[in-house]
N, C-alpha and C positions, 0 to 999 in steps of 0.2 A: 504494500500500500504506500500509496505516498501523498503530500499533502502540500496545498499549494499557497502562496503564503502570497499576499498584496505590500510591496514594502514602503512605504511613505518615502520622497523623494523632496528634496526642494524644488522652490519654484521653479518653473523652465525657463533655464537663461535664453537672453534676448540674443539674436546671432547678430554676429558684427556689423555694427553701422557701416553699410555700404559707404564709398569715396563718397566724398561730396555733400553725406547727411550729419546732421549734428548728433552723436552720441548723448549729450544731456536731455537732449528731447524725448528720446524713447526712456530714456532714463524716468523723466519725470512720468509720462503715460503710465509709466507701470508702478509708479509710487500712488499714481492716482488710482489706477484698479484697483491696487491692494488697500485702499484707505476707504474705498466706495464698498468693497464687497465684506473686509472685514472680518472677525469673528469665526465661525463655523464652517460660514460659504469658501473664506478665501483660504482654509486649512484643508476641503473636503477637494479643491480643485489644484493643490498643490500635491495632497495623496494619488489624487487620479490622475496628474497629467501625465502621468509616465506608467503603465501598467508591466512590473518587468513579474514574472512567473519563475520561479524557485521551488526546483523540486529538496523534498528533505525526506530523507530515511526516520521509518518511525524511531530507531533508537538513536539517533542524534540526537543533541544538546538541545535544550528547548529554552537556552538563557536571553537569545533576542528577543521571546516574546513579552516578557515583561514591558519593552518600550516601544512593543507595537499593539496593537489596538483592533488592526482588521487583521491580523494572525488569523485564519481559518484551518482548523481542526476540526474535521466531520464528527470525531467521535467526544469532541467538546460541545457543551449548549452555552458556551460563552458567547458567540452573535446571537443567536434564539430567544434571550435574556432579554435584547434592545425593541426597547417599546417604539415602534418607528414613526407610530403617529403621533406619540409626543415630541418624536427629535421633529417632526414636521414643523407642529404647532408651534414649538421653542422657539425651533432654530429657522426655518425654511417659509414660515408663514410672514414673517415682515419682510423678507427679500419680494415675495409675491406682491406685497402691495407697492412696494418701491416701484418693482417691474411695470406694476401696472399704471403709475405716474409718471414715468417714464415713460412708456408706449406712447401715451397718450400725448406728453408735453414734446414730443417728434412728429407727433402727426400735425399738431398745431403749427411747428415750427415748417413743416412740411409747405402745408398749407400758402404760409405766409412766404415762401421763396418764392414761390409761381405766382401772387399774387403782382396786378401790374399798379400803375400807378393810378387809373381810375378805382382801381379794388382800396385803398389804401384811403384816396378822399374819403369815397362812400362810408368807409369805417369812423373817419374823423369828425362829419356830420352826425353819423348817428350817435356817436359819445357823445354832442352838444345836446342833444335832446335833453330836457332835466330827467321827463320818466325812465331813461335807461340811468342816467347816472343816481336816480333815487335808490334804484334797482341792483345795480352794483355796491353804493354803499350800505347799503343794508345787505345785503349778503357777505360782504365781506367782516361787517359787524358780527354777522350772527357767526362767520366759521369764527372770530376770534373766540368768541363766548365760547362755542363747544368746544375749541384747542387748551380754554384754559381753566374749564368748566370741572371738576372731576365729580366723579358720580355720588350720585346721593345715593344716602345708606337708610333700607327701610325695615321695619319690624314685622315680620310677618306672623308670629306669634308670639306671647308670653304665657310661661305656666308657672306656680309655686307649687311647691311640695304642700301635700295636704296628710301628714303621718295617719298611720293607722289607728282607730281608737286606743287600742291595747298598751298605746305608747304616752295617752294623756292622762296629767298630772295634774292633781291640787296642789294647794300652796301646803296644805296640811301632807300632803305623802313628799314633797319633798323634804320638808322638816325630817321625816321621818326616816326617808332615806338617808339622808346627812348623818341622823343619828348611830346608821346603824353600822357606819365607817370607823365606828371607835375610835374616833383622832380628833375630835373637836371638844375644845373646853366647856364648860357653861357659859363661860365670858362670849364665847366665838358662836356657840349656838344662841345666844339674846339676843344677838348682833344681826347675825344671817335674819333674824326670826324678824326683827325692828326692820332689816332691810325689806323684805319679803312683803310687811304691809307697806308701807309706802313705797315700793317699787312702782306701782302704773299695772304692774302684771294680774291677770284675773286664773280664776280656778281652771281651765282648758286648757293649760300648753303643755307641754310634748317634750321628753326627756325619750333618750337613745334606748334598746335593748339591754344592752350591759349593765346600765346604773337602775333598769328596773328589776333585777333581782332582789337590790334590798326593800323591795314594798314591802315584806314581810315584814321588817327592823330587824333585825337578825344576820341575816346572810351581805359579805363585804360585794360592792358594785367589780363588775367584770371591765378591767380597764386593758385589757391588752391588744395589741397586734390587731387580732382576727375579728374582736366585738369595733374594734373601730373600720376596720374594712367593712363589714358585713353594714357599720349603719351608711357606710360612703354608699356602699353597692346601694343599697333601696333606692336612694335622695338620687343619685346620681341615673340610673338605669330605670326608675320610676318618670324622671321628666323627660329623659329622653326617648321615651318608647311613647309618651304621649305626645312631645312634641309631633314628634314625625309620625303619629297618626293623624293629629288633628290638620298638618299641612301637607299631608301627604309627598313627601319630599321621602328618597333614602337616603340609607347611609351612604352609599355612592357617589353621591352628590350634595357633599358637605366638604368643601374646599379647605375650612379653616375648622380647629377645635379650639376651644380659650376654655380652659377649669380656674378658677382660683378658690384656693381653703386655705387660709392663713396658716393652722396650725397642725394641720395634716398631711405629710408630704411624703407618701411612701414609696418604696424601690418594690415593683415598677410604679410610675407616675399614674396619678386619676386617669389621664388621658389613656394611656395606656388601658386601662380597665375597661376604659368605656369601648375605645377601636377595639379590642379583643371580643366584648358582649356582644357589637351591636356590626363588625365585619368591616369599619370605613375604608377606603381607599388607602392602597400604600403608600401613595404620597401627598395624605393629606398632612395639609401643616398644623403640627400640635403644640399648644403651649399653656405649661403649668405654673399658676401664679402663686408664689405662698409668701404671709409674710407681709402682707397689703393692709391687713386689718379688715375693719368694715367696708371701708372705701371700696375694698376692692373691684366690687360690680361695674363700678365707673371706671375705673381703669383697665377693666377687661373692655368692655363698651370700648374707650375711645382707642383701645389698642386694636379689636376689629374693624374700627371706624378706618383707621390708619390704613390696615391690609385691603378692605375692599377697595378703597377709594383706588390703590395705585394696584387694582387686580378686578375691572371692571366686570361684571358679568357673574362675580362667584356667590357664595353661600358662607356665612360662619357661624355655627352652634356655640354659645356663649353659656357654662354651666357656674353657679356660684353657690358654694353651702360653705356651713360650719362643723368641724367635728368637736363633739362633747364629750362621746366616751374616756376619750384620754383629755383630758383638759378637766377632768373633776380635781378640783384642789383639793388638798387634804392635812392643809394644816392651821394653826392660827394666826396668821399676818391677817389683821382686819384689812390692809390695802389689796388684797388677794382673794380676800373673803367674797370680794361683789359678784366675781365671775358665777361663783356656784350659784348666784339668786338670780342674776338676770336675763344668760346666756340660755335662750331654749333651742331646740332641733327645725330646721327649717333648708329650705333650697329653692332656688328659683333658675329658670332656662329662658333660655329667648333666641329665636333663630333670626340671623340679621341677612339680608340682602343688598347687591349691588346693581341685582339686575333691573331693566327695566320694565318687562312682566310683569315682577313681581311687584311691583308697585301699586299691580291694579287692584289685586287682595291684600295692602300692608295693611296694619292695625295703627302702624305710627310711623311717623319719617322723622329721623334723628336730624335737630337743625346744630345743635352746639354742642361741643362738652368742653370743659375750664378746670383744670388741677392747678393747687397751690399746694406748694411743700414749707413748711418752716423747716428750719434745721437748728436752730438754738438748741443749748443742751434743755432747758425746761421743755420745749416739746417734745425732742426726741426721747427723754425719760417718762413722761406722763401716762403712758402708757407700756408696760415693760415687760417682756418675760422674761423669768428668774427663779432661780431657787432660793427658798427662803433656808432657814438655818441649818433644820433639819432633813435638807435635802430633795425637799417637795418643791414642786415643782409648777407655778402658775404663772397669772400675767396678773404684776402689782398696775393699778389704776389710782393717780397721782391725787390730790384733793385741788389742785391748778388746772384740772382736765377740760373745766367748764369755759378758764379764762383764753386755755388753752385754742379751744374750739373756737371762742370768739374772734380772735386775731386772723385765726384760720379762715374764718368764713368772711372777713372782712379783706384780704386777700383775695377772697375766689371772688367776690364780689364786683370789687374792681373791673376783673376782666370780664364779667359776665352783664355787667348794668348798661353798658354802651350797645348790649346785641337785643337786650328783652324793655330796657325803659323805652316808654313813649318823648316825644320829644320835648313836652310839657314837663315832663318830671324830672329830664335831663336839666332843662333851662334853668329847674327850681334850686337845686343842687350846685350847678353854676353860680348863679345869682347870689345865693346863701353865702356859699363859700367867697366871691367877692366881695361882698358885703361884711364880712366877718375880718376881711385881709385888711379892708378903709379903715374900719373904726379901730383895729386894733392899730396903724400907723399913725391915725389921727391923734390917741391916745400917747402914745410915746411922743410925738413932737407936738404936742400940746397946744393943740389947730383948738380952734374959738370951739365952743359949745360942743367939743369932745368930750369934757367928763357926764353930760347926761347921757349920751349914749353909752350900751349895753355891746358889747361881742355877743354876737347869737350863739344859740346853739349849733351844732352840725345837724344839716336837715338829714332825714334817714326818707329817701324816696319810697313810694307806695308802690310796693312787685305788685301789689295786686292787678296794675291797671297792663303790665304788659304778662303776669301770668295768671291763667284760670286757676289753677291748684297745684298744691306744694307737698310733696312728699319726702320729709325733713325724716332722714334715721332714725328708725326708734331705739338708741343709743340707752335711754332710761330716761327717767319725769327729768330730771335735772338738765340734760341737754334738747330737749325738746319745748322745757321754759326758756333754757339759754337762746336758742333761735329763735322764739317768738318773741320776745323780749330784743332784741338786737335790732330784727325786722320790723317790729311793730303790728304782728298778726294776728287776728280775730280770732276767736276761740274755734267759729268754726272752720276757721282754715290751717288749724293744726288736727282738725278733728281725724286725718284718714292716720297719720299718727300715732295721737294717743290709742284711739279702737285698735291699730297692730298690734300696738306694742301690749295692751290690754288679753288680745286676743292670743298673741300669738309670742310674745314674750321678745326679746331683743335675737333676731335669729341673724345677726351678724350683716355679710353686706347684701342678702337679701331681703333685707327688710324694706327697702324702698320699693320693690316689685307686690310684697303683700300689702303697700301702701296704695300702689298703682290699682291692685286689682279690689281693694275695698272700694277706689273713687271708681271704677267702671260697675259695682255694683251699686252703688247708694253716693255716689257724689256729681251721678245726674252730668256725665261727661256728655259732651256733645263735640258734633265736629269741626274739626277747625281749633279747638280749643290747645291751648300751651301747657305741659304737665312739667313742673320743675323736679328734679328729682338732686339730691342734698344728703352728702355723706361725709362721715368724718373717718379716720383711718389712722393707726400708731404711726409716727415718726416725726413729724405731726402732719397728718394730710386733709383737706377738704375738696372735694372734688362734687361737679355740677355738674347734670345734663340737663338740656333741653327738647322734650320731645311734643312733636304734635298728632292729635290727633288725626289720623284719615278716617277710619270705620270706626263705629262702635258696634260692640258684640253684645245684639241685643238679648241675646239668652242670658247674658249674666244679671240684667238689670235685675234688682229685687232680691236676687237668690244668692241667698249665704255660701261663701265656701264653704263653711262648715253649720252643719245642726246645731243646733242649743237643745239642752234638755228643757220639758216645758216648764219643769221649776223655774229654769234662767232665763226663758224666753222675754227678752225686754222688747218693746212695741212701740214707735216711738216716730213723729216723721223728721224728715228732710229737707234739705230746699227742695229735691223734687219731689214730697210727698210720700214716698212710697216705704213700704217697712223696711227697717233700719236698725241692725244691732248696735246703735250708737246710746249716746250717753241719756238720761232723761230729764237732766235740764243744761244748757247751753250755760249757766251759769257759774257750776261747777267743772270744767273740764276733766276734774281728776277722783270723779265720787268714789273709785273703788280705794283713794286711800283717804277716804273720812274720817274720824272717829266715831261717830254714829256706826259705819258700817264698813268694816274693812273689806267688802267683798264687793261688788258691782251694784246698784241699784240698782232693780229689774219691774218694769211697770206690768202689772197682770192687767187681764182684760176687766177686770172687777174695779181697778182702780183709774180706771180710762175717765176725762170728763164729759160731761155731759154735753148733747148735740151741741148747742149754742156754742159751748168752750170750744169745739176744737176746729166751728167757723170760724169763730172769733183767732186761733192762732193759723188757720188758712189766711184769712185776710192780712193779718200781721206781717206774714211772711212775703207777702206780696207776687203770688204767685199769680203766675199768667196762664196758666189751662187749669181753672179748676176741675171743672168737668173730668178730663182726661184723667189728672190725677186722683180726685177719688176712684174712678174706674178701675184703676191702677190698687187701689186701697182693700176697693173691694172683690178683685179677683184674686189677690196673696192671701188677706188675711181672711178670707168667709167665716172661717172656723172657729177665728180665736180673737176678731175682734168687731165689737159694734159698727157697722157703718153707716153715717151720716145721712139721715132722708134725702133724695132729692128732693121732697117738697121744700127742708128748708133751707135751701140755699141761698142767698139773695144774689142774683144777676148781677149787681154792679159790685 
């Protein structure tokens, strides 16, 4: 047998400039081929230009083949290996479009040599026309737009993890579990207990597999290896078999992977787990975030924002949870203490697009996103992982976290208020601030009737008017006051918020997506409308997106992710009327940590008021379809709550 071997050659020298031709000219001609063709084309036609054939004995030496490439061995599957339609796509699909503007600007050029000198006027007339030259520069406008246009990035679904019953917790079973760690003081359990009521968190949220052995009190939580894979696998392989049901997309056709989990980063990677489940592409591009904190979601976000835009036309599954199983603390540092009360089980996915399709089914079209990093050492400690004395191991949370936050958000701010304020609100902030800059000069050089004058305050412009609704982290009550307080925002526009973090406990950086999907149930999203989305993240980070709506998913309106027992069931309405697990008076923001009642207010159908009252708080709210909205009132709730006669409604 013998085997016949292709051997790469250099270029083909140029044969001798004949007498009388200038050798730098050819010279140059073929600096310019080689500059024009470049890259792939002009290595694959320096291989081929010389085809010399090489017979070789199978037991000869096989050491050239390491620095050859098209080496051909029949009983090798080393060529057989090469995917040829992606060396096309790569490598040989922009020489074809070159070709073809090329072709094209010869014919033109063609054109124009035969053309005589009546062909030439006639052309120069008809440029004077205004309608051709309107015509011209408006097309020339429009290619610059799409040359420097890049493509918009659309949402074609979002899911949250919704845990299995079997996995939810009261406040009273995690006490109990805590206890049954045998590692906490009395001191350390008052503490958790003191945290626990005024946390914001209600009786419903969701602790891992592992740490629900000790329900009993008795038996220590399972913190290893395999219980914290096993709760990745649910969260993770749970969103995504629903994603790509609900968009009918496969795994095939998922260009980009983005995971991030701060504090769970195993060998092999999340990513890894997931392409192994669910089969993706060998060469899809996978990337594992850990170490982000809560922020995370947002900086996976503006990291696939980044890949689509400069990879038109692809797909990127965007996955984001927290792991608890190992992350239970287990000793007494009260700064380490908080993790174990606030931190519950949660996940969110979101499949992002570049193409343009897909635009026509998105749920949302991503307009902005804004990271601020501090790096002072008081940020970068404020949040911390560490072991404390005894060798346990958690992440201490600084008592400067709040002010921490603030600087941070006042940073993202910046770069985010010039894309979402109106121009009225711009102006005010302007004005203020010069205003502010006069009287304090006038004040130092001691100008006439400077001392009655006052230095203002700094205006703090109203997001409300360039955004619908705001889903600020639910981090815990204290940063959730800290940004309402900073911004200036109404109780009920912290409302989708507090109800998360209520519902569903601090579930890390997806908490902004179960913020997202309580306002597409009961915050009356419509389209067109601007959804702010607000995270904070260890090192010290704040990071913003900007999304708007296209569709809204009208199966969600009204319907809770999750059931209420009918004990809990609170009945309560909305700006848009319709029933609403939220709080029962707009007054208190934070009723589940009262002293009256450290548990949720819950309004029974027995304590509803009467017809007139709850026209009277229709009219209050000033809604524009009442009609529609009781209609709305009285197809959810038939069962469980009185509805308002039409007779007595008054028309106006």
């Amino acid at each position: 047998g013998q085997d016949w071997q292709l051997l790469p050659k250099p270029w083909p020298p140029i044969p001798a400039t004949p007498a009388g031709h200038s050798g730098p000219f050819f010279e140059a001609m073929e600096n310019i081929i080689q500059r024009l063709l470049g890259g792939k084309l002009a290595m694959d036609l320096q291989d081929f230009g010389v085809l010399t054939k090489r017979s070789v004995s199978m037991g000869s030496s096989l050491d050239h083949v390491d620095k050859d490439v098209y080496y051909w061995e029949p009983k090798s599957l080393r060529i057989r290996t090469i995917n040829w339609g992606y060396v096309f796509l790569a490598e040989y699909l922009p020489y074809t479009y070159g070709l073809a503007m090329a072709t094209v600007g010869s014919l033109m050029i063609s054109q124009l040599y035969v053309w005589s000198l009546e062909d030439f006027l006639r052309a120069w007339y008809l440029l004077r026309e205004p309608l051709v030259m309107q015509v011209i520069g408006a097309s020339a406008l429009i290619l610059a737009y799409l040359s420097g246009h890049k493509s918009s990035v659309y949402c074609l679904e979002n899911l949250v993890f919704k845990p299995p019953d079997h996995w939810k917790v009261t406040r009273h079973d995690i006490l109990k579990m805590l206890e049954a760690q045998n590692c906490f003081t009395e001191t350390s359990m008052d503490f958790q207990r003191r945290i626990l009521e005024n946390s914001g968190t209600g009786e419903s949220t969701h602790w891992p597999p592992g740490i629900l052995d000790s329900r009993d009190g008795q038996t220590e939580a399972t913190c290893d290896m395999a219980a914290a894979r096993e709760e990745a696998k649910e969260v993770l392989f749970s969103l995504v078999r629903d994603l790509l049901r609900r968009t009918q997309v496969k795994p095939k056709q998922i260009d980009f992977l983005i995971i991030n989990c701060s504090l769970f980063c195993p060998t092999p990677s999340l990513c890894a787990l997931v392409c192994n489940e669910f089969g993706f592409r060998q060469d899809v591009r996978s990337y594992n975030l850990g170490g982000m904190g809560c922020s995370a979601n947002v900086i996976s976000v503006d990291l696939a924002k980044q890949l689509l835009e400069n990879r038109p036309g692809s797909r990127a599954l965007v996955l984001s949870m927290e792991n608890i199983t190992q992350n239970l603390y287990k000793g007494n540092d009260k700064s380490m203490l908080l993790q174990n009360t606030l931190f519950r089980c949660g996940g969110c996915g979101l499949l992002l697009s570049s193409r343009l399709l897909d635009s026509m089914k998105a749920k949302y079209k991503l307009l902005y996103t804004f990271r601020a990093h501090l790096s002072d050492d008081n940020s970068y400690n404020c949040v911390y992982q560490k072991q404390d004395e005894r060798g346990n191991s958690g992440v201490a949370l600084s008592k400067d976290i709040v002010k921490v936050a603030g600087r941070a958000l006042r940073q993202n701010f910046v770069q985010l208020a010039p894309h979402v304020l109106p121009v009225r609100e711009q102006a005010k902030v302007l004005c203020n601030h010069f205003w502010g800059k006069t009287v304090s000069v006038a004040k130092q050089r001691g100008w006439p009737l400077a001392e009655g004058l006052t230095v203002p305050e700094g205006y703090t412009p109203n997001f409300g008017k360039g955004i619908d609704h705001f889903c600020i982290h639910a981090g815990g009550r204290a940063v959730i006051e800290g940004v309402q307080k900073n911004l200036k925002l109404t109780d009920r526009q912290i409302r989708p918020s507090v109800q998360t973090l209520h519902d569903w406990g601090n579930t890390s950086s997806s908490s902004i997506w179960y913020e997202t999907d309580w306002i597409e149930r009961f915050g009356d999203l419509q389209r067109g409308e601007r959804v702010l989305q607000i995270s904070f993240g260890s090192g010290f980070k704040c990071n913003s997106a900007v999304w708007v709506a296209l569709r809204v998913d009208r199966s969600k309106i009204g319907q809770p992710l999750e059931a209420f027992s009918p004990k809990e069931q609170e009945v309560c309405t909305s700006d848009s009327g319709v029933i609403n697990e939220a709080r029962s008076s707009l007054d208190n923001p934070w009723p589940c940590c009262s002293k009256a009642s450290p548990a949720t207010k819950r309004v029974h159908s027995d304590d509803l008021p009467a017809d007139g009252a709850i026209c009277s708080e229709f009219a209050a709210l000033g809604l524009r379809n009442l009609s529609g909205i009781l209609g709305e009132v009285a197809r959810q709730a038939a069962q469980t709550v009185r509805v308002v006669p039409w007779g007595s409604i008054d028309p106006h």
